[in-house]
C-alpha positions as CSV (number, residue, x, y, z in Angstrom):
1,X,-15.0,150.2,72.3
2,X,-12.7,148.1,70.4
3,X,-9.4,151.0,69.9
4,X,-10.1,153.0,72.8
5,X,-7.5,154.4,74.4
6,X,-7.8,154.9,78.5
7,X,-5.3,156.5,80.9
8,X,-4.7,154.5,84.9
9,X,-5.4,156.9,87.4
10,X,-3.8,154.9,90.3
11,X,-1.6,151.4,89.8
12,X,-3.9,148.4,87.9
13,X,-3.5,144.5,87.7
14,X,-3.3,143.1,84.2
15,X,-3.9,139.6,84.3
16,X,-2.7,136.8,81.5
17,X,-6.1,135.7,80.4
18,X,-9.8,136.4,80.6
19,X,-10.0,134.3,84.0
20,X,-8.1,136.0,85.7
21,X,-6.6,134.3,88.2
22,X,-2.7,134.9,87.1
23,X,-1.0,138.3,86.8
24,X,1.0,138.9,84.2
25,X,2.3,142.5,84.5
26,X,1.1,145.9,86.2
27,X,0.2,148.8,84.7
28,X,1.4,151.9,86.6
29,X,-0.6,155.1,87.7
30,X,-0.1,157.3,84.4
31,X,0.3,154.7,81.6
32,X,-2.2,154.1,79.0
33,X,-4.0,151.2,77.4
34,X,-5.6,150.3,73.8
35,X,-8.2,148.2,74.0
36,X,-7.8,145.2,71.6
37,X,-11.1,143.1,72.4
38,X,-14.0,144.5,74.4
39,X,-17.0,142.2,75.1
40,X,-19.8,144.2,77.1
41,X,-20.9,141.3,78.6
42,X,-18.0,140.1,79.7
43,X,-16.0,140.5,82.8
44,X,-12.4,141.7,81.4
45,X,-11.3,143.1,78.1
46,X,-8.2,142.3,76.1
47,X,-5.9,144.9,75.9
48,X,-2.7,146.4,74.5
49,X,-0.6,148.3,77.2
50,X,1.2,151.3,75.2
51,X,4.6,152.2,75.6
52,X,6.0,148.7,75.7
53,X,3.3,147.0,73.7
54,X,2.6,144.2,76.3
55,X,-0.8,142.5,75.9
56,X,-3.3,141.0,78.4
57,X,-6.4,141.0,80.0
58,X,-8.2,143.9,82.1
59,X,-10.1,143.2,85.0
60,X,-13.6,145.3,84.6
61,X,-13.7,146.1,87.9
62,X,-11.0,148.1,87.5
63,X,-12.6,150.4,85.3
64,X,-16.2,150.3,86.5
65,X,-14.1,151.6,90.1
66,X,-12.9,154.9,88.3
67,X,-9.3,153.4,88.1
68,X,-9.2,154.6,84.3
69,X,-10.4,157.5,82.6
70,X,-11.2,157.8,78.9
71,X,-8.3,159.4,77.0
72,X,-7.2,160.0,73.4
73,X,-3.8,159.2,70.8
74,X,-3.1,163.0,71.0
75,X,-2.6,162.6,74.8
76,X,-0.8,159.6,74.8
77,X,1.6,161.1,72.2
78,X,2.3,164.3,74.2
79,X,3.0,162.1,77.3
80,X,6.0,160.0,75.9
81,X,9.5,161.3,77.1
82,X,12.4,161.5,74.1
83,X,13.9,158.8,72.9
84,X,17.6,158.8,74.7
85,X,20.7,157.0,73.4
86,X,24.3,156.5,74.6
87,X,25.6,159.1,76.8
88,X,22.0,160.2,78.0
89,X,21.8,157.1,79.3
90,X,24.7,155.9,80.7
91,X,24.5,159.4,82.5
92,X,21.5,157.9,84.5
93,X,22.8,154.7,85.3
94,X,23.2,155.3,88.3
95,X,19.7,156.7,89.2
96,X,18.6,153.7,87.8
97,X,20.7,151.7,90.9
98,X,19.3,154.3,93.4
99,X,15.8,153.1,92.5
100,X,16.0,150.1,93.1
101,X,18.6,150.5,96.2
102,X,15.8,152.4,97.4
103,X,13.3,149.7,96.2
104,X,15.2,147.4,98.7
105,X,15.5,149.3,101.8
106,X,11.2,148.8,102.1
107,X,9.1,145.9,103.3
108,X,8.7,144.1,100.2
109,X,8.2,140.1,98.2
110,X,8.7,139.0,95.6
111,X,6.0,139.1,93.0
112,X,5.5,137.4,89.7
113,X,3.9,140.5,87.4
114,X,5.1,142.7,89.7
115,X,6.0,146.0,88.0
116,X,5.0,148.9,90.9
117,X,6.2,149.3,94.2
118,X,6.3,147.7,96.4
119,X,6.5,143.8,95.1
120,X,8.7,143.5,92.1
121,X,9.7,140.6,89.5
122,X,12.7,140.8,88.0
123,X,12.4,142.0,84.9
124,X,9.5,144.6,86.5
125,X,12.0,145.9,88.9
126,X,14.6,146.7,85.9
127,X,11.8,148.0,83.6
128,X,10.6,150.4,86.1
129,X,13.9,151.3,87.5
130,X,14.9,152.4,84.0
131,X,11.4,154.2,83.5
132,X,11.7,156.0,86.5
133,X,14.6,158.4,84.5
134,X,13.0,158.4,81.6
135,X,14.0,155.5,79.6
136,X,11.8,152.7,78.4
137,X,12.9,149.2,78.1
138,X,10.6,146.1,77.2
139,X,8.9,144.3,79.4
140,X,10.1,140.7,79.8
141,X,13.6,139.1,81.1
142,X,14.0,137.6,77.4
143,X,12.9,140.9,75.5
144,X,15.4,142.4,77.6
145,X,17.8,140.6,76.5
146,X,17.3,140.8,72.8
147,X,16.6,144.7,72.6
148,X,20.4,145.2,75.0
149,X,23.6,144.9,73.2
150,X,25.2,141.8,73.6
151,X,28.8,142.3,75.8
152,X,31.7,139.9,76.9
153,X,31.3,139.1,80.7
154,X,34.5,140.6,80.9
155,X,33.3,144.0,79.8
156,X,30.7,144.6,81.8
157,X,30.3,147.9,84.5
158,X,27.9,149.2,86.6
159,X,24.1,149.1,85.1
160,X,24.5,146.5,82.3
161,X,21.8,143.8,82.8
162,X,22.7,140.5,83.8
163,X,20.4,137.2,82.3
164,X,19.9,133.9,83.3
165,X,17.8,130.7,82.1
166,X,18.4,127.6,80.2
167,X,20.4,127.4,76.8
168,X,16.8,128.5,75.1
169,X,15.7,131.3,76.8
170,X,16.3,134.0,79.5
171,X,14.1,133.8,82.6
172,X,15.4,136.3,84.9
173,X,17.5,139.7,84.8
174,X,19.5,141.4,87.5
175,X,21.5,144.4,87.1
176,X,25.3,144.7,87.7
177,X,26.2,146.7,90.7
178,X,30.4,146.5,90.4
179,X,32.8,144.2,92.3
180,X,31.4,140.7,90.8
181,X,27.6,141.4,92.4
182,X,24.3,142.5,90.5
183,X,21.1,143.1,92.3
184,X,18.2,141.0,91.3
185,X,14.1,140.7,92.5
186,X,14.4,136.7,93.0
187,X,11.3,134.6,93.8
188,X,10.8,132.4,97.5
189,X,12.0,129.3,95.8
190,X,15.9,129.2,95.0
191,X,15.8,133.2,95.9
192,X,15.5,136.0,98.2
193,X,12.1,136.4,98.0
194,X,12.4,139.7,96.8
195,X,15.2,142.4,95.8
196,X,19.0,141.5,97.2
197,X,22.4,141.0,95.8
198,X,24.1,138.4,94.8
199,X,27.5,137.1,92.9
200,X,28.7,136.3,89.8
201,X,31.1,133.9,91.1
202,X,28.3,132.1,93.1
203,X,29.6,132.4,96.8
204,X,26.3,132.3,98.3
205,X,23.5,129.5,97.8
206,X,21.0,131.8,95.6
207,X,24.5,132.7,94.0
208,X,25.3,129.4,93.0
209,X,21.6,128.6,91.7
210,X,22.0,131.5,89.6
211,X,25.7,131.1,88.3
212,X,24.5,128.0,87.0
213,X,22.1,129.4,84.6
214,X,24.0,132.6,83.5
215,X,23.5,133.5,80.0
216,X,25.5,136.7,79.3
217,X,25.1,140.2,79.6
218,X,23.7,143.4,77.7
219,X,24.5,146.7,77.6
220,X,21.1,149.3,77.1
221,X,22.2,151.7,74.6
222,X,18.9,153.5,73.2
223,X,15.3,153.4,74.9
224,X,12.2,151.8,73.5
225,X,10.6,153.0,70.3
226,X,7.2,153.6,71.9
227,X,3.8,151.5,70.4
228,X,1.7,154.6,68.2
229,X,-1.6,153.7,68.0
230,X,-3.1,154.0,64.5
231,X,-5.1,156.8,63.6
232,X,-8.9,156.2,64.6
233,X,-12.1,157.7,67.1
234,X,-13.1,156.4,70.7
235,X,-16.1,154.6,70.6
């Protein structure tokens, strides 16, 4: 079982240990997993999500419900969209705002590992608004950070991501919408609970909170060189 590669069928939990009791990202209908660990006695497997290489821990359940299906490298190979750079994807930056424009105008909360519709964290919202064109970005507000191209705040148009956090690292991402504001998936405390915009120059009291722990920006300039599962058999 250990290197197997499966396929979701519908939208899956992935949680940040074998307890299970925090989530750490989703995995959306379509994607596909490498198993890292598998324990049959146990009651969730360690796993690799592909594409963006995250790790964590799958609820059996899940998979004892028909929620994945057995697949193969081959398959996950012939599923990956092209790598796109510059043009291609400043072409579909605005898409990227319609998504999650869209995102906004439906009942929704924040959620920490949120990464599918409705309930979004930050970084989720901006990872799957930029996979929804076609463009893979990693997973986290940090990674984010460090896989964009750095730009002067006084550069910076419509679709470059936005980060905050302390002097260390960056803990949350929004995406810059023109006219000083960026839209962002905040949490309940110090946010909107969920996807709204705010300003740069901190007008507002989730404003504020955030101007204070602005980091910089990034531009996204090439898409995700995609995890490629070494060469071996299902078990």
């Amino acid at each position: 079982m250990d290197g197997s590669i499966y396929r979701s069928l519908s939208n899956i939990n992935i949680y940040d240990s074998p307890v299970l009791d925090r989530l750490a990202t989703q995995m959306a209908q379509g994607r596909y997993l490498q198993v890292i660990k598998a324990d049959r006695l146990a009651n969730s497997w360690e796993i690799q999500l592909l594409e963006d290489g995250y790790g964590g821990w799958l609820d059996l359940q899940d998979l004892h419900d028909a929620k994945l299906e057995l697949s193969d490298r081959q398959s996950y190979l012939e599923h990956l969209p092209p790598i796109l750079q510059g043009a291609q994807i400043r072409d579909r930056l605005p898409q990227i705002i319609d998504f999650i424009e869209q995102a906004r105008a439906v009942p929704h909360e924040y959620l920490w590992g949120g990464t599918v519709a409705p309930n979004y964290d930050c970084s989720g919202l901006m990872q799957a608004a930029f996979a929804a064109v076609g463009i893979w970005i990693p997973r986290d507000a940090y990674q984010q950070e460090a896989f964009g191209d750095r730009i002067e705040m006084t550069e910076i148009s419509k679709g470059d991501l936005i980060l905050f956090g302390s002097t260390v690292k960056a803990t949350h991402v929004g995406i810059y919408i023109g006219d000083g504001k960026y839209i962002h998936s905040s949490g309940r405390e110090n946010g909107h609970n969920g996807i709204a915009e705010s300003d740069l120059q901190g007008i507002d009291t989730v404003s504020r909170w955030y101007a204070q722990q602005l980091r910089g920006a990034v531009r996204i300039t090439t898409s995700l060189q995609f995890v490629v599962p070494p060469l071996r058999q299902n078990s």
